[in-house]
N, C-alpha and C positions, 0 to 999 in steps of 0.2 A: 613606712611604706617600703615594701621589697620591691626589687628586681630581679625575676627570675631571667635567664639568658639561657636557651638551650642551643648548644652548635652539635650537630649531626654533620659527622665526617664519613666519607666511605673508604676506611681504610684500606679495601686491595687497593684503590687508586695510589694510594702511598707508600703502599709494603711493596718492595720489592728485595733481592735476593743480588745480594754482592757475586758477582760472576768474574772468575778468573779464565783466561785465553790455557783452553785445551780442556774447558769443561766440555761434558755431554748429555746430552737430552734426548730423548725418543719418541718423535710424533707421531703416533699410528704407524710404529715400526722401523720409521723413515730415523735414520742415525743422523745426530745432526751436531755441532760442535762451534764453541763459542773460540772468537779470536777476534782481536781489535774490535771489540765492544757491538761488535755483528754476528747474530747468527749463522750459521753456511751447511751446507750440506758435504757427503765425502761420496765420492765417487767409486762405484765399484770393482773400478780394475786392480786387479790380484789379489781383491780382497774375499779372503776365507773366513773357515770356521775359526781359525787361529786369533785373527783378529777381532771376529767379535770376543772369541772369549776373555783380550783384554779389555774390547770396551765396556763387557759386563762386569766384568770385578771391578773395573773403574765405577760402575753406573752403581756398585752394590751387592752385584749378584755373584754367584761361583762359574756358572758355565755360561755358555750362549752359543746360539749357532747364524750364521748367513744367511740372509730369505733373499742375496743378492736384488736383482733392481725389479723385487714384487710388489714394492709399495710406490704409495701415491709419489707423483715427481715434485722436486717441492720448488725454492724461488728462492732468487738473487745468489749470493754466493758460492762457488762448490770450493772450501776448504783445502780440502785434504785429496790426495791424488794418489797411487801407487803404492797403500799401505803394503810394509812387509814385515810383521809382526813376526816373533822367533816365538813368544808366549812366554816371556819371562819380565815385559814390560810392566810396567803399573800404570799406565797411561795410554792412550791411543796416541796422542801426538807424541810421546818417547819413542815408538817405531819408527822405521827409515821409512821415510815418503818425498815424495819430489820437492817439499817446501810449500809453506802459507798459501795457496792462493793461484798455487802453476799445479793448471790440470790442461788436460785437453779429453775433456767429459763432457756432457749437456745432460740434464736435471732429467733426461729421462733413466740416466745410469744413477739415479741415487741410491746409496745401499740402503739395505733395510737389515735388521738383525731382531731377534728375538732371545731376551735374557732366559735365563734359569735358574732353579736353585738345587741341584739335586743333593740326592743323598746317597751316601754307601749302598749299594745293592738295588740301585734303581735299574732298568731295564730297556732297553730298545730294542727295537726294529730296524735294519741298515741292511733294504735290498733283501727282506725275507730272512735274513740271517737274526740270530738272539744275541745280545748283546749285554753284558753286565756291567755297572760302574764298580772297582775294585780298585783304593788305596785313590780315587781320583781320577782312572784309569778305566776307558772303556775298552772290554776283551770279549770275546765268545766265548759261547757255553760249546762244549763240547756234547755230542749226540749219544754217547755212550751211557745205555740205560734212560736215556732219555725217553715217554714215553708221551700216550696221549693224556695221561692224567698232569703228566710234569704240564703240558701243552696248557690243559685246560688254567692250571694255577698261573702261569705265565701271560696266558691270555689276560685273565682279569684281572693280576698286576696291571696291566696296559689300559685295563679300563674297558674289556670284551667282556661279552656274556657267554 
């Protein structure tokens, strides 16, 4: 005579993910950042394009930009306060900031950012103006000879018809 024994385990209940203080994560936009074993959110004062851009390359990606406090407000800690990134950091908590935990924010300022991955030759819009990414480097096109047909290929680079 056997005995058969089956155990069914729900493993996400046991998987979880080793988190080091100054990791980052993005809920629905909202920037959020691990330290003494708490998630928290970062506050949006002086925080720019400069800074997401490091929290994107931390997160993975190459660029990112600020959607400042356009996402939802989030709960319990706000982290990080006064980021002032130069964009030479590899971390968002390597930036100068007021320190762990000293904000004088409320979770209706939480930043929000949104990553990227661009490529050589990608293209923008900044205020109606054309804009190219070159060596890394976003510059304008200059108008010269510029016509409605350059227009139209530019357009549906962007994704226009």
């Amino acid at each position: 005579m056997f005995l058969l024994v089956v155990l069914c385990i729900n493993l996400s209940s046991f998987l979880t993910f080793a988190q080091e203080d100054g990791d980052l994560r993005l809920i629905s936009g909202r920037l959020e950042v691990f330290h003494s074993r708490v998630w928290g959110t970062v506050c949006d004062d002086y925080f720019n394009d400069i800074d997401a851009q490091v929290a994107c390359r931390q997160l993975g990606h190459n660029s990112g930009i600020s959607l400042g406090k356009t996402v939802d407000d989030g709960t319990g800690m706000i982290w990080l306060d006064d980021i002032k990134c130069t964009g030479n950091e590899s971390t968002l908590a390597g930036c100068p900031h007021k320190g762990w935990g000293v904000e004088n924010c409320n979770h209706i300022e939480d930043v929000g950012i949104e990553c990227l991955d661009l490529n050589e030759g990608d293209i923008r819009l900044t205020l109606g103006r054309l804009e190219i990414l070159y060596y890394g480097i976003w510059g304008t096109v200059c108008d010269d000879n510029f016509d409605d047909i350059d227009a139209q290929v530019a357009c549906r680079q962007l994704g226009y018809k």
